[in-house]
C-alpha positions as CSV (number, residue, x, y, z in Angstrom):
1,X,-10.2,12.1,2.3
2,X,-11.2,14.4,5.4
3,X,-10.4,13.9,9.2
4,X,-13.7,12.1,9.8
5,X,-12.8,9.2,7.3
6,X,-9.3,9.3,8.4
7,X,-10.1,8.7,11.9
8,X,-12.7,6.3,11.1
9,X,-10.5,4.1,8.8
10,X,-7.5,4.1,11.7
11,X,-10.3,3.0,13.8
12,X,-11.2,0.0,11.6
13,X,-7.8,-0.8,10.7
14,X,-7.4,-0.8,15.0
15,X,-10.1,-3.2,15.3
16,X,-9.5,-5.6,12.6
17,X,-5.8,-5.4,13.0
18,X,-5.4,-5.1,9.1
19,X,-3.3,-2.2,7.6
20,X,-6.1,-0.5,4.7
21,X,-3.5,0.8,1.6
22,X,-4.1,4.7,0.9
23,X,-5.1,3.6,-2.3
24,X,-7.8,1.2,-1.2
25,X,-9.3,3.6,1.6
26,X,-9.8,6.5,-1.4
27,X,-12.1,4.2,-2.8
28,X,-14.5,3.3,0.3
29,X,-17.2,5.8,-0.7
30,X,-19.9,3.7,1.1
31,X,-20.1,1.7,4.5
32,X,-20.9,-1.1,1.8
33,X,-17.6,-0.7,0.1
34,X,-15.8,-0.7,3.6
35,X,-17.0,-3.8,4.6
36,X,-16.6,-5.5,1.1
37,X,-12.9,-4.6,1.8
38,X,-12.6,-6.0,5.1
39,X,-14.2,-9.5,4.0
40,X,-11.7,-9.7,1.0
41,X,-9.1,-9.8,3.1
42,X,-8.6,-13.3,4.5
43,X,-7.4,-12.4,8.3
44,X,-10.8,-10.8,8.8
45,X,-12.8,-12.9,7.2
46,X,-11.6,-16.2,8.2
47,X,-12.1,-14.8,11.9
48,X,-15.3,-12.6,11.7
49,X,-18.3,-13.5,10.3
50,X,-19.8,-10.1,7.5
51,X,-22.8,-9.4,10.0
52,X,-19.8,-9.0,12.5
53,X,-17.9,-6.8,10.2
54,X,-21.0,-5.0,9.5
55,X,-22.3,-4.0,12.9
56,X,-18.6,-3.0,14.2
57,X,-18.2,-0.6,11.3
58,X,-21.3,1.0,11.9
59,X,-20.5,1.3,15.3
60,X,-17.2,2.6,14.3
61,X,-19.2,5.1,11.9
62,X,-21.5,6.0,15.1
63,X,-18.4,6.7,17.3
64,X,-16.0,8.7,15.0
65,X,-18.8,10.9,13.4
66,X,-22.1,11.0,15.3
67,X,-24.1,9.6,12.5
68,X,-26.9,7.1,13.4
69,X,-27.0,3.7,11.0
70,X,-31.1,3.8,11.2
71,X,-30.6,7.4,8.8
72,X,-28.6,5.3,6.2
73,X,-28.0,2.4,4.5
74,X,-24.8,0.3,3.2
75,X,-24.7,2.4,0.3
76,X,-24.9,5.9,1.9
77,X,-22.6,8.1,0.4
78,X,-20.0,9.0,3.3
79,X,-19.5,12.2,1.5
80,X,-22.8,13.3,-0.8
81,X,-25.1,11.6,1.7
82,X,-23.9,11.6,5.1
83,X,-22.0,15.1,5.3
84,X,-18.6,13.6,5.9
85,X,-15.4,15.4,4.7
């Protein structure tokens, strides 16, 4: 996982106050997977509804790496697709 997931993943894990396992975070591949995760995991999703989940992600996404949700979709590669190392 490069610098530009890292960041973005202690980002999430910042604004959802959740801890995401190593193991879990090598296998968010898509923004799709990442917020699949979050709703799983009952302190997020019994306080945020998924649109919420959704929309902070991207923005997340946006801040850490400069990439603009309107280019991609929930199943944009971070990697193949979006360029992200």
């Amino acid at each position: 996982m490069g610098l530009d997931l890292v960041e973005m993943i202690i980002r999430i894990e910042e604004e959802f106050e959740i801890i995401i396992p190593d193991e879990a975070a090598e296998t968010m591949i898509t923004p799709r997977n990442v917020i699949d995760f979050l709703m799983s995991q009952s302190k997020v999703s019994q306080k945020w509804s998924r649109d919420y989940v959704s929309i902070t992600v991207w923005q997340i996404l946006e801040d850490e790496t400069g990439i603009k949700r309107e280019n991609f979709n929930e199943d944009s590669r971070f990697v193949q697709d979006m360029g992200l190392d």
